[in-house]
N, CA, C, O and CB atoms as a CASP TS submission, in Angstrom:
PFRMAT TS
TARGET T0000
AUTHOR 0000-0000-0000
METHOD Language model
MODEL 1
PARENT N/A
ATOM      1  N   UNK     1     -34.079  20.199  13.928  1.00  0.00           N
ATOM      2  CA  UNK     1     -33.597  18.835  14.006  1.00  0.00           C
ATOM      3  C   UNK     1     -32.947  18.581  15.345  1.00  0.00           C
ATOM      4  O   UNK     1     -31.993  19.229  15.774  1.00  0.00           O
ATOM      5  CB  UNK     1     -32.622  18.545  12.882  1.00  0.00           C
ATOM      6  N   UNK     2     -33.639  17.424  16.067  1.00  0.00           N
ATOM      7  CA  UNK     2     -32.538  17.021  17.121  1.00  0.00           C
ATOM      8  C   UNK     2     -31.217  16.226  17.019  1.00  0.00           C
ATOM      9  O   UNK     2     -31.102  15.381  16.131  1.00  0.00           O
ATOM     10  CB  UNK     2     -33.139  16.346  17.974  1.00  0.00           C
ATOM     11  N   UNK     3     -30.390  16.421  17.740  1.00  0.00           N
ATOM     12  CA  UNK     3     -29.097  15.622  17.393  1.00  0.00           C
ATOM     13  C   UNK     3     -28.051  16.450  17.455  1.00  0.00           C
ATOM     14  O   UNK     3     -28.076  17.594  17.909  1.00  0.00           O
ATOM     15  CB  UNK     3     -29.068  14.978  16.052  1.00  0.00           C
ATOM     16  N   UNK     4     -27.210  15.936  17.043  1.00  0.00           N
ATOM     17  CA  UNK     4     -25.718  16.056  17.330  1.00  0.00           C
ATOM     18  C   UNK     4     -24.920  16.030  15.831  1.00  0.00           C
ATOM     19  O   UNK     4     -25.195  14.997  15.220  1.00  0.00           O
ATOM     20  CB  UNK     4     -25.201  14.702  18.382  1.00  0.00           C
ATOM     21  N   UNK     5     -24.075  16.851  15.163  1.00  0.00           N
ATOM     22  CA  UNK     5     -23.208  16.714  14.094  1.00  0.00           C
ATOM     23  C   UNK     5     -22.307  16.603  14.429  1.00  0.00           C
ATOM     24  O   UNK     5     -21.842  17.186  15.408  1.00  0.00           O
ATOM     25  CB  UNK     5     -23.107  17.427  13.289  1.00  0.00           C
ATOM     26  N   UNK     6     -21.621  15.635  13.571  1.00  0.00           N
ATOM     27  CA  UNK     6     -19.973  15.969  14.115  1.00  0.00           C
ATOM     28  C   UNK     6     -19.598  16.455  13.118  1.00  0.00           C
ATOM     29  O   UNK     6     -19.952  16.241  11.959  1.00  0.00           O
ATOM     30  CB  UNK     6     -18.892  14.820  14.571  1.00  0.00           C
ATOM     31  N   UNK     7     -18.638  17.337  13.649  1.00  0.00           N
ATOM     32  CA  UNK     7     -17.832  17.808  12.065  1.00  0.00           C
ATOM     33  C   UNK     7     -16.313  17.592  12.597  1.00  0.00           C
ATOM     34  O   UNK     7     -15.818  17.606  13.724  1.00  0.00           O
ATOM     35  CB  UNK     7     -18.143  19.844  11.395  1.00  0.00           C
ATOM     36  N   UNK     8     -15.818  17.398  11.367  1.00  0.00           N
ATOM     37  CA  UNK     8     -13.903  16.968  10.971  1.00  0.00           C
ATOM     38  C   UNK     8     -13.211  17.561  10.130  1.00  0.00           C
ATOM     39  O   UNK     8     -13.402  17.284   8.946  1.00  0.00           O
ATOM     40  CB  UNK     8     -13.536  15.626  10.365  1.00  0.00           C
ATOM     41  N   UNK     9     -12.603  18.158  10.349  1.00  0.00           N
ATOM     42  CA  UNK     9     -11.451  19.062   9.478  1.00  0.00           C
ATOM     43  C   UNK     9     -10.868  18.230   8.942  1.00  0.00           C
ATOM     44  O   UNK     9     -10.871  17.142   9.517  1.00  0.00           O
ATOM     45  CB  UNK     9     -10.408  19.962  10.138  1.00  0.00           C
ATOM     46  N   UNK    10     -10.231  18.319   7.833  1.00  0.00           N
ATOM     47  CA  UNK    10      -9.442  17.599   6.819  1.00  0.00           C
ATOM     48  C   UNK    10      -7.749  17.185   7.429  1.00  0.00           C
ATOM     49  O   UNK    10      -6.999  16.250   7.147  1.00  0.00           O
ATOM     50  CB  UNK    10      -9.408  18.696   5.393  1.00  0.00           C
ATOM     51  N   UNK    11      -7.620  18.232   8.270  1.00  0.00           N
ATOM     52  CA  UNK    11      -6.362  17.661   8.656  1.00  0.00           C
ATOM     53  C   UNK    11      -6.194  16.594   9.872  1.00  0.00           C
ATOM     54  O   UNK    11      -5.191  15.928  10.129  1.00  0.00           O
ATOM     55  CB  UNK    11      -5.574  18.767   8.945  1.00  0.00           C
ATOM     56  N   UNK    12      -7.368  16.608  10.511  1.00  0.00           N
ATOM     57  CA  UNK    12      -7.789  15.039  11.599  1.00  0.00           C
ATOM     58  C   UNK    12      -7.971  14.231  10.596  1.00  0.00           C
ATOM     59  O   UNK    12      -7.211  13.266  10.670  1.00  0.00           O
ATOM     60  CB  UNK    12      -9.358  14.947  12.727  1.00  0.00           C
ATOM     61  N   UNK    13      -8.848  14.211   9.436  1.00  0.00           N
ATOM     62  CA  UNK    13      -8.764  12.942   9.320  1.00  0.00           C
ATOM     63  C   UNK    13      -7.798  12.431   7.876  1.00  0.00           C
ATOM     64  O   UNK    13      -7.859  11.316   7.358  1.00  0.00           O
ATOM     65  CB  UNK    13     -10.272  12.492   9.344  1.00  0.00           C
ATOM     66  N   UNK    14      -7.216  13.198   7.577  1.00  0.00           N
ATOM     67  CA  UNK    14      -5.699  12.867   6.823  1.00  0.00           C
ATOM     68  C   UNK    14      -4.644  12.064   7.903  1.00  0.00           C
ATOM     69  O   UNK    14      -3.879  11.166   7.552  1.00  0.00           O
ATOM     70  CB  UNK    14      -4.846  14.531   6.316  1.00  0.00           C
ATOM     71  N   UNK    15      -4.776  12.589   9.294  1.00  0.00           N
ATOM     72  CA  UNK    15      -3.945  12.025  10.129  1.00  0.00           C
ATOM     73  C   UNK    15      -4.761  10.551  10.534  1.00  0.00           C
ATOM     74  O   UNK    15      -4.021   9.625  10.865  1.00  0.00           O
ATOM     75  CB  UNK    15      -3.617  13.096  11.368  1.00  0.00           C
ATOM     76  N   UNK    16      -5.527  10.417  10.527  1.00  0.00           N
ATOM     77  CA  UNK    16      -6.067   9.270  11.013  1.00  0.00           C
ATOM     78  C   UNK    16      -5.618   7.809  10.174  1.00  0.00           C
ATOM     79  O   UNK    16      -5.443   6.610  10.391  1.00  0.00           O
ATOM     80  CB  UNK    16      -7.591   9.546  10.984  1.00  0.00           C
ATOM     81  N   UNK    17      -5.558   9.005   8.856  1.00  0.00           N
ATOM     82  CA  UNK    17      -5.480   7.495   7.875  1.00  0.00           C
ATOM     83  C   UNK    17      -3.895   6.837   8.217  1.00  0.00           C
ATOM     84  O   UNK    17      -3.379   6.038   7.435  1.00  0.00           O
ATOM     85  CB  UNK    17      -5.615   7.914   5.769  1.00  0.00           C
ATOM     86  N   UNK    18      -3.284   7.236   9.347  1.00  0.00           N
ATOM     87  CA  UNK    18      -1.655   6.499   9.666  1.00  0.00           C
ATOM     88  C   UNK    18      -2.091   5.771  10.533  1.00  0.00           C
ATOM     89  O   UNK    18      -1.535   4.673  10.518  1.00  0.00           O
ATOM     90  CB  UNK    18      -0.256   7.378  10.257  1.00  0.00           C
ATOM     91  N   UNK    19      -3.465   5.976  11.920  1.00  0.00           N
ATOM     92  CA  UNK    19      -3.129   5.509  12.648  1.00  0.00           C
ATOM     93  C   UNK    19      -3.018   3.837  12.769  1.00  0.00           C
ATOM     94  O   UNK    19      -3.711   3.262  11.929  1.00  0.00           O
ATOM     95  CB  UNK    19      -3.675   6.125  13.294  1.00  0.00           C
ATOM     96  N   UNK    20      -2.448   3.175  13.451  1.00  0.00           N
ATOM     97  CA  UNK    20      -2.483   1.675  13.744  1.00  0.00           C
ATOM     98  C   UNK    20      -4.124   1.529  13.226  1.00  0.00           C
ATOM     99  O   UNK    20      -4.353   1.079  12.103  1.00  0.00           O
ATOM    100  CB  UNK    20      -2.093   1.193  15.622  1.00  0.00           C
ATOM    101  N   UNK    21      -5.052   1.876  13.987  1.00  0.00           N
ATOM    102  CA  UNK    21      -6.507   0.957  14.139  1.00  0.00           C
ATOM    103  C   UNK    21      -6.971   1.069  12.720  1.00  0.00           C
ATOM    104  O   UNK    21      -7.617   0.152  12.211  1.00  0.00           O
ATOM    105  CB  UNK    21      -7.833   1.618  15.336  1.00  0.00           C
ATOM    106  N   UNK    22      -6.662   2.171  12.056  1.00  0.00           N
ATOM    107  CA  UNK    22      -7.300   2.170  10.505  1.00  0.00           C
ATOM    108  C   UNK    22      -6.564   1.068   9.835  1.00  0.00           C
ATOM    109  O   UNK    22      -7.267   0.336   9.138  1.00  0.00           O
ATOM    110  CB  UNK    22      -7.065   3.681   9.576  1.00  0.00           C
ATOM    111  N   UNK    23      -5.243   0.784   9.901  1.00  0.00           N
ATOM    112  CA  UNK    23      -4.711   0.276   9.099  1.00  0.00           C
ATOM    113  C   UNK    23      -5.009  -1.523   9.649  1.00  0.00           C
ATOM    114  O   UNK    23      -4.902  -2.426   8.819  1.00  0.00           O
ATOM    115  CB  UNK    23      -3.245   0.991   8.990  1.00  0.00           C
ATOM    116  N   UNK    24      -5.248  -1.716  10.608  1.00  0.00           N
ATOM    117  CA  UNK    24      -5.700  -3.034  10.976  1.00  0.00           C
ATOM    118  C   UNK    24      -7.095  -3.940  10.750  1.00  0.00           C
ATOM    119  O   UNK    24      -7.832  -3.977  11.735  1.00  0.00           O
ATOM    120  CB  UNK    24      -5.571  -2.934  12.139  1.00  0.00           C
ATOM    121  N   UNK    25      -7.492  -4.603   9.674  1.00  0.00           N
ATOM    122  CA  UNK    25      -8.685  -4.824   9.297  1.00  0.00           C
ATOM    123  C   UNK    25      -9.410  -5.564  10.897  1.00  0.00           C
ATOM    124  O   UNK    25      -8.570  -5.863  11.746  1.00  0.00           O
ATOM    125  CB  UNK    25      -8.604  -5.821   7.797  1.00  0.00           C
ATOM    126  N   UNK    26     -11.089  -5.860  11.287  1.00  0.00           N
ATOM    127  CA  UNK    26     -11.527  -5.973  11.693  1.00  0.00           C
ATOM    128  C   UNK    26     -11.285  -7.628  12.163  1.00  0.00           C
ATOM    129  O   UNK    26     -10.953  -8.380  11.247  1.00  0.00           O
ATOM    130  CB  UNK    26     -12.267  -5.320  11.231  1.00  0.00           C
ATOM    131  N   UNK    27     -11.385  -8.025  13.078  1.00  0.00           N
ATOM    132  CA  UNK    27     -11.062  -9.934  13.518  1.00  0.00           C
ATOM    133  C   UNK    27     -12.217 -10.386  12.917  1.00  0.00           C
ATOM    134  O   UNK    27     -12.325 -11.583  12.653  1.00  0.00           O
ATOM    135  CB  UNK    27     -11.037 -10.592  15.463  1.00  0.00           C
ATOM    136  N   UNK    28     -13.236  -9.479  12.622  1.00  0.00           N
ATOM    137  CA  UNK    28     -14.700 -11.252  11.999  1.00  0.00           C
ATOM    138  C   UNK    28     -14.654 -10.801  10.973  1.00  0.00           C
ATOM    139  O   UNK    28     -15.675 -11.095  10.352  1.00  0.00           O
ATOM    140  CB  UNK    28     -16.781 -11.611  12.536  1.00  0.00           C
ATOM    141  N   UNK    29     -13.632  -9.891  10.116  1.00  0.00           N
ATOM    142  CA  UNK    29     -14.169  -9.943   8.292  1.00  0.00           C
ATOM    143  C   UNK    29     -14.056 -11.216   7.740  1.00  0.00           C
ATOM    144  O   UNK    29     -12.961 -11.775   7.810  1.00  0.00           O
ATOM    145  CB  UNK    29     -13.198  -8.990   7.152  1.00  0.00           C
ATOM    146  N   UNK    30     -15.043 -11.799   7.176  1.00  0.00           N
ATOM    147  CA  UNK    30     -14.768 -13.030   6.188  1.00  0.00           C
ATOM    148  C   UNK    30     -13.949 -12.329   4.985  1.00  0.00           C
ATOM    149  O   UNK    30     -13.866 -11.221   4.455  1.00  0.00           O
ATOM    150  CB  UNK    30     -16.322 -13.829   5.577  1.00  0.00           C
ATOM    151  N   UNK    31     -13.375 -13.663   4.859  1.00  0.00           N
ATOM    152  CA  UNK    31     -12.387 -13.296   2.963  1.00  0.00           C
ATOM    153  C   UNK    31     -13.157 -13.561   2.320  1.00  0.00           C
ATOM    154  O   UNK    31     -13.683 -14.669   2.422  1.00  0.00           O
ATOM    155  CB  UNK    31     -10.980 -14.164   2.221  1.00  0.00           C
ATOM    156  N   UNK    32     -13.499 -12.777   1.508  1.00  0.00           N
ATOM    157  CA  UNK    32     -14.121 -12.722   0.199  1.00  0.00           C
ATOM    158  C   UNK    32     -13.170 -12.122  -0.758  1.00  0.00           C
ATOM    159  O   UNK    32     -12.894 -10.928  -0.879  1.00  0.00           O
ATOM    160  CB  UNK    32     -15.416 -11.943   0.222  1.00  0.00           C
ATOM    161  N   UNK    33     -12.481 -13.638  -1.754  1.00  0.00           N
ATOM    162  CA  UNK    33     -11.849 -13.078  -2.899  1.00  0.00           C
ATOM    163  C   UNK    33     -12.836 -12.361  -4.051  1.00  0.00           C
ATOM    164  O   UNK    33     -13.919 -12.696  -4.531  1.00  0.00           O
ATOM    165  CB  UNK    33     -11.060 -14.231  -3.513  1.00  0.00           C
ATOM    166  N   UNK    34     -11.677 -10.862  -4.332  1.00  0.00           N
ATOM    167  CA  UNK    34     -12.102  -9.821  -5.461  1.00  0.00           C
ATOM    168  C   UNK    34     -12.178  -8.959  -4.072  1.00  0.00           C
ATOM    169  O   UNK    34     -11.286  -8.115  -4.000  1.00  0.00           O
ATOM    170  CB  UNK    34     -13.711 -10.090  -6.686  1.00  0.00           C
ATOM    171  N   UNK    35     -13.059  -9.007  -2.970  1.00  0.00           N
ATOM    172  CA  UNK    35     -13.389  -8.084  -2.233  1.00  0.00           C
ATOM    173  C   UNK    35     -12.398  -7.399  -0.925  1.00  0.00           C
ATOM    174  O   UNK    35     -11.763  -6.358  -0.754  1.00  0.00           O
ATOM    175  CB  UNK    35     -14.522  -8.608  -1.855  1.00  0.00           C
ATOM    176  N   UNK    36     -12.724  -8.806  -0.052  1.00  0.00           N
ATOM    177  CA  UNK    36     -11.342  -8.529   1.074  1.00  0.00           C
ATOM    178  C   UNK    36     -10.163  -8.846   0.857  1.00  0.00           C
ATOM    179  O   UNK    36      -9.110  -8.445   1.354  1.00  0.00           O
ATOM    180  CB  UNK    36     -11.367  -9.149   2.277  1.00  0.00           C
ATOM    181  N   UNK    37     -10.431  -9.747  -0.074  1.00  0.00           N
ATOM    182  CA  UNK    37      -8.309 -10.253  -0.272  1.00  0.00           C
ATOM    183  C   UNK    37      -8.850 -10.549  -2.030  1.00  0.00           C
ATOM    184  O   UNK    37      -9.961 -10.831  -2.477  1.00  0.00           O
ATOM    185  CB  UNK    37      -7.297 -12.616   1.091  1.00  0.00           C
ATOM    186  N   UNK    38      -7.556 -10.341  -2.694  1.00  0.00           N
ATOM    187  CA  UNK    38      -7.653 -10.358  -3.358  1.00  0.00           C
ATOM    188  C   UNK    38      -8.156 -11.680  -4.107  1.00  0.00           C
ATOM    189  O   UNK    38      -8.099 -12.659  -3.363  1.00  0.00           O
ATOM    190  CB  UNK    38      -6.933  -9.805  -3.400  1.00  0.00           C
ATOM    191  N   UNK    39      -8.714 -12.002  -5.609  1.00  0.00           N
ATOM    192  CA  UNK    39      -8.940 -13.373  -5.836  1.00  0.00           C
ATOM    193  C   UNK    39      -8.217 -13.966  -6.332  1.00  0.00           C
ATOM    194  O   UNK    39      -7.614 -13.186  -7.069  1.00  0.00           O
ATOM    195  CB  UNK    39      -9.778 -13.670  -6.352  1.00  0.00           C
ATOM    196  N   UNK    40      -7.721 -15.179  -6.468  1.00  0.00           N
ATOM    197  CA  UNK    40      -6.514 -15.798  -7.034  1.00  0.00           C
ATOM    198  C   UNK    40      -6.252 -15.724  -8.692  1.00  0.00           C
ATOM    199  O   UNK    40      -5.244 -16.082  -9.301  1.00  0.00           O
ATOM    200  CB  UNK    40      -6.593 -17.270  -6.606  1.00  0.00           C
ATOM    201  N   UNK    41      -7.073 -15.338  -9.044  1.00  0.00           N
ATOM    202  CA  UNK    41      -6.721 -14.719 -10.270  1.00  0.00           C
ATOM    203  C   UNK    41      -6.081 -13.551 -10.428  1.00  0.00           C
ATOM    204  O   UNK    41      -5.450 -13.182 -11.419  1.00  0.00           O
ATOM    205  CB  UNK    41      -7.643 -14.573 -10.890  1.00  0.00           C
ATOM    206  N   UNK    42      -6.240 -13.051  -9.543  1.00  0.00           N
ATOM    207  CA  UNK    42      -5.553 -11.576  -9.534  1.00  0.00           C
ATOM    208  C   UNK    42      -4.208 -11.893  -9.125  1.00  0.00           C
ATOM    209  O   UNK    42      -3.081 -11.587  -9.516  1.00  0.00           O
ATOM    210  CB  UNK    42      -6.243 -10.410  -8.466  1.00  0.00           C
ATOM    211  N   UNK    43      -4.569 -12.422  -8.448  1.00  0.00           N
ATOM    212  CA  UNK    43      -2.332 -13.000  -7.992  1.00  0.00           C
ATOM    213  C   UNK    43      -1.891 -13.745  -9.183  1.00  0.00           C
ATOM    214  O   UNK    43      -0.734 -13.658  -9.593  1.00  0.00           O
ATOM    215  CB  UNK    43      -1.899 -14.595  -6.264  1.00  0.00           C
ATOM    216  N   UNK    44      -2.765 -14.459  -9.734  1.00  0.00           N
ATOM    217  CA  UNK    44      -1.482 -15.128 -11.109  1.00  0.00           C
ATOM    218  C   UNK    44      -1.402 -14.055 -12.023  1.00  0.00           C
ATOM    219  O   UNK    44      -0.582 -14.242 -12.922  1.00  0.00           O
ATOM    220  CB  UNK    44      -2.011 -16.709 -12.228  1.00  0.00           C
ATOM    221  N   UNK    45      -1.975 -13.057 -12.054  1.00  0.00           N
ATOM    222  CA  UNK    45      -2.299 -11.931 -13.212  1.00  0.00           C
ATOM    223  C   UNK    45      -1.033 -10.968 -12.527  1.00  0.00           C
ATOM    224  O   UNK    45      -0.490 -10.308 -13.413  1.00  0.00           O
ATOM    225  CB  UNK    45      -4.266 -11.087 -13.227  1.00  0.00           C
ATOM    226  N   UNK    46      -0.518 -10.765 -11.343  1.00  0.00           N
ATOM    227  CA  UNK    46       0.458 -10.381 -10.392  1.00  0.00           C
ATOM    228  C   UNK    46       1.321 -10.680 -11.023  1.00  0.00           C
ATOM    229  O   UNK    46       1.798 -10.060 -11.973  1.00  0.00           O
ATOM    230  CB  UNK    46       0.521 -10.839  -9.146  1.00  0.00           C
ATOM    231  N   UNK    47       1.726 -11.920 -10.475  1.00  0.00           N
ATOM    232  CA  UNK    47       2.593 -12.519 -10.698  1.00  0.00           C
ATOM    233  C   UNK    47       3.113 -12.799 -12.217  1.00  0.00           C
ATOM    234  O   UNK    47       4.316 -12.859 -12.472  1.00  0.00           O
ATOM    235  CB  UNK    47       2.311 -13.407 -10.043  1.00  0.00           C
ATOM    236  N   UNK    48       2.122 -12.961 -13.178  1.00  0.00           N
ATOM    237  CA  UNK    48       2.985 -12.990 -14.291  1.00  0.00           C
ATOM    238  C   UNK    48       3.426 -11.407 -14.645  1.00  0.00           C
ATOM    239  O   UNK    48       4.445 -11.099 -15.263  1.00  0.00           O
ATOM    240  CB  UNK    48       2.205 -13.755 -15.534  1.00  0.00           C
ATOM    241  N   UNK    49       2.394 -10.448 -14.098  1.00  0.00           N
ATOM    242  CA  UNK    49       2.930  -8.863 -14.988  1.00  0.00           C
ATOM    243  C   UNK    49       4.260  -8.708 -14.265  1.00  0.00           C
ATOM    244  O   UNK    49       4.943  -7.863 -14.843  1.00  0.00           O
ATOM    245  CB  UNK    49       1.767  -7.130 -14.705  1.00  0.00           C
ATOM    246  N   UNK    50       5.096  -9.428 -12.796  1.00  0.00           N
ATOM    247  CA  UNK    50       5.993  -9.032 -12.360  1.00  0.00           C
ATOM    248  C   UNK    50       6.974  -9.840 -13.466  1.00  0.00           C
ATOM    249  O   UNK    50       7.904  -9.115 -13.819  1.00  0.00           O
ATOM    250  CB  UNK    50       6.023  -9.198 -10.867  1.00  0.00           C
ATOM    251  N   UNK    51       6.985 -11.099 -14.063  1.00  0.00           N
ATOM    252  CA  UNK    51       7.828 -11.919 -14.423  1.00  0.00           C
ATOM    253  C   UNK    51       8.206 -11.631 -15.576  1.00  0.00           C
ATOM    254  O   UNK    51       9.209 -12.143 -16.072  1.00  0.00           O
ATOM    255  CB  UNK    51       7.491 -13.028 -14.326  1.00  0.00           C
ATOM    256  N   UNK    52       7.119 -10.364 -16.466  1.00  0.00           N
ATOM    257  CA  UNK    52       7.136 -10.346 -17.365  1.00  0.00           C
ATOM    258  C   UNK    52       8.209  -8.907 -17.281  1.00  0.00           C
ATOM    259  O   UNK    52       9.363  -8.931 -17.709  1.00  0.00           O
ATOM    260  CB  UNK    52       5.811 -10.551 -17.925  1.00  0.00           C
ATOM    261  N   UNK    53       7.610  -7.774 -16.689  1.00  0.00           N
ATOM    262  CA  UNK    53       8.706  -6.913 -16.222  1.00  0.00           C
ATOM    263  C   UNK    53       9.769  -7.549 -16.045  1.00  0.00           C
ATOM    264  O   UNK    53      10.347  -7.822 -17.097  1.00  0.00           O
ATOM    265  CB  UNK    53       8.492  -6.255 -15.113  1.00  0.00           C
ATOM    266  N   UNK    54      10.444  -8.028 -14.768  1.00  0.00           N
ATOM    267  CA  UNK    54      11.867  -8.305 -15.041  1.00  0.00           C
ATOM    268  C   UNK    54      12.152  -8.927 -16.065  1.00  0.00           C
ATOM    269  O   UNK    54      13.329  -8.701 -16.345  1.00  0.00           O
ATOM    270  CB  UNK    54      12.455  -8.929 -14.172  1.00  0.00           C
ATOM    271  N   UNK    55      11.509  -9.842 -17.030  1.00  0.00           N
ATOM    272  CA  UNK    55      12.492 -10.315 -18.342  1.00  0.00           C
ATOM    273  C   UNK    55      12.727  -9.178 -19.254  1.00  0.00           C
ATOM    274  O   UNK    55      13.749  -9.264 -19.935  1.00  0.00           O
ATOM    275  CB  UNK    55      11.803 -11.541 -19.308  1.00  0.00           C
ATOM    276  N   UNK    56      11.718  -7.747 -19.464  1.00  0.00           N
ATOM    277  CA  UNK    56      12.209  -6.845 -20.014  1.00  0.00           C
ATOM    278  C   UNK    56      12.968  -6.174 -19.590  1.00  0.00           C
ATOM    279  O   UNK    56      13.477  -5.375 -20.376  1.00  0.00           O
ATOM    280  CB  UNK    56      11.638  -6.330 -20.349  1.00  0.00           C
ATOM    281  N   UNK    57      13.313  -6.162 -18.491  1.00  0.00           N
ATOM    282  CA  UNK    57      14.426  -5.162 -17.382  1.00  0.00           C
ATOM    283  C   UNK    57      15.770  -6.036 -18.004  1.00  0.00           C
ATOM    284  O   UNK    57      16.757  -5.376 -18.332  1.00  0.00           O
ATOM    285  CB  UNK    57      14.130  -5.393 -15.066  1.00  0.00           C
ATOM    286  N   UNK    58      15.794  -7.416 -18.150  1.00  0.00           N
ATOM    287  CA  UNK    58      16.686  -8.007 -18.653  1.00  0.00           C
ATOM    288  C   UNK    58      17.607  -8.243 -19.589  1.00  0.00           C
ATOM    289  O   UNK    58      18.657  -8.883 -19.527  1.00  0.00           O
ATOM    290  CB  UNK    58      16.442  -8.432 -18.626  1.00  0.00           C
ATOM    291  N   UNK    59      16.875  -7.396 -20.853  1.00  0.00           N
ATOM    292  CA  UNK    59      17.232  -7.361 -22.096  1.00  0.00           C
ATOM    293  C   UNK    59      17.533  -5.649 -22.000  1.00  0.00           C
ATOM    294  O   UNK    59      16.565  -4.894 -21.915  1.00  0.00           O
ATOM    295  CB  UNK    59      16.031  -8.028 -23.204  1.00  0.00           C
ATOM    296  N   UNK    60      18.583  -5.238 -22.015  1.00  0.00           N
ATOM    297  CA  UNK    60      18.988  -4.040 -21.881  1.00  0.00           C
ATOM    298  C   UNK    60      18.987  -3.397 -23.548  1.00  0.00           C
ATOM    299  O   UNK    60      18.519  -2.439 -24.163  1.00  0.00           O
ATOM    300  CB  UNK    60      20.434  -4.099 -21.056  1.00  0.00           C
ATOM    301  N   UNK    61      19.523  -4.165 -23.706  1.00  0.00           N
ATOM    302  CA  UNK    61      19.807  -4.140 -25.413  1.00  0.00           C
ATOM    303  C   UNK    61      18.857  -3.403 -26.297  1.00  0.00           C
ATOM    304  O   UNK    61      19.023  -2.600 -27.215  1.00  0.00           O
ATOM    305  CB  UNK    61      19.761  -5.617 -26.042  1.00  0.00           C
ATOM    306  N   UNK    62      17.657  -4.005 -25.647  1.00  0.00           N
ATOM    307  CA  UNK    62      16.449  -3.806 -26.929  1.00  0.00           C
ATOM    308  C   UNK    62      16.006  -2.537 -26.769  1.00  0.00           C
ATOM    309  O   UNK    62      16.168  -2.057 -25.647  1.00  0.00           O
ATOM    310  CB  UNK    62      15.037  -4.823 -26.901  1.00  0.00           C
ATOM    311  N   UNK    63      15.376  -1.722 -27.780  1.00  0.00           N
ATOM    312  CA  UNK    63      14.670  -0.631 -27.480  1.00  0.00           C
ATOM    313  C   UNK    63      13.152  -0.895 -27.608  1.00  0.00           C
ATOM    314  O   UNK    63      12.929  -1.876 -28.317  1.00  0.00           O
ATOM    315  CB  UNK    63      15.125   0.447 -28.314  1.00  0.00           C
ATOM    316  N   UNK    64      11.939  -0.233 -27.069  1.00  0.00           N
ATOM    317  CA  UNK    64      11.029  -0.514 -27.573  1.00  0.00           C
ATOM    318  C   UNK    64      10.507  -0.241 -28.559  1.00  0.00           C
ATOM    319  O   UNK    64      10.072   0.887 -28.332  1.00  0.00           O
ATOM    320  CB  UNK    64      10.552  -0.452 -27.095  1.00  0.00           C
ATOM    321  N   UNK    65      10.255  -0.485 -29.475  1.00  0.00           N
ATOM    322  CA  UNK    65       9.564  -0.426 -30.865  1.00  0.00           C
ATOM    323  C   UNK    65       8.107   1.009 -30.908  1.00  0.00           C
ATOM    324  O   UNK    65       7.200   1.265 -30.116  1.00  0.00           O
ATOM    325  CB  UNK    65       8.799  -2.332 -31.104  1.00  0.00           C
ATOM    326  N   UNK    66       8.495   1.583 -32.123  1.00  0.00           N
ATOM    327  CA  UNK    66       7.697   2.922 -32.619  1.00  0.00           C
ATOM    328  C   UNK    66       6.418   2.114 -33.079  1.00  0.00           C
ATOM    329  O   UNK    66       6.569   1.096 -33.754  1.00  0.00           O
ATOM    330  CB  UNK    66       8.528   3.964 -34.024  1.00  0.00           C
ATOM    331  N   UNK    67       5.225   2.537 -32.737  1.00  0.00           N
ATOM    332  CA  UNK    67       4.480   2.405 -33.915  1.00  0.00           C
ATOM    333  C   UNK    67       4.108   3.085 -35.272  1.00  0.00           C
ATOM    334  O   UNK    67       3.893   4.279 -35.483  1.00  0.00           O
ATOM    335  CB  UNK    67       3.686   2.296 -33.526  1.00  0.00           C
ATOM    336  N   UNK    68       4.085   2.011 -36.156  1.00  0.00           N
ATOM    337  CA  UNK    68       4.207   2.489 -37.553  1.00  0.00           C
ATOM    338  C   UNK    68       2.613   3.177 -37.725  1.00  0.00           C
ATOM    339  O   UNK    68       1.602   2.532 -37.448  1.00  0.00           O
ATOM    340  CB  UNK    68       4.624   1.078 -38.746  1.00  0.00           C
ATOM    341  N   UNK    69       2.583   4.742 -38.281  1.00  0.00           N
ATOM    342  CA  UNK    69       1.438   5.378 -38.727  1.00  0.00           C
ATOM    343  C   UNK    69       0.562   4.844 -39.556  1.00  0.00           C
ATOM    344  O   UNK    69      -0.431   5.485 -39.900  1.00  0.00           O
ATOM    345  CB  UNK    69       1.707   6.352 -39.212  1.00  0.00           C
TER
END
């Protein structure tokens, strides 16, 4: 075979995954909700599982309930 392999050790590219350029998405990705950003359903689905957590964080009192066998 002609060509060239590259090979990468696990510890280059564990480090890579910090650097700036990985973590910066590309300037021409289109948004595509579900895909590149999330879809707005997913943020009200967010947003209520957060609202719903803190009202149980709220009620100190209560315990959560056993289920009956």
């Amino acid at each position: 075979l002609a060509g060239t392999r590259i090979i990468c050790d696990r510890k280059f590219l564990l480090e890579c995954k910090n650097s700036p350029v990985a973590r910066t998405p590309p300037c021409c990705l289109p948004q595509t909700p579900g895909v590149t950003s999330l879809a707005q359903s997913s943020l009200v689905k967010l947003e209520e599982l957060k609202e719903r957590n803190e009202s149980e964080e709220a009620v100190p009192g209560e315990q959560p309930r056993a289920m009956a066998p």
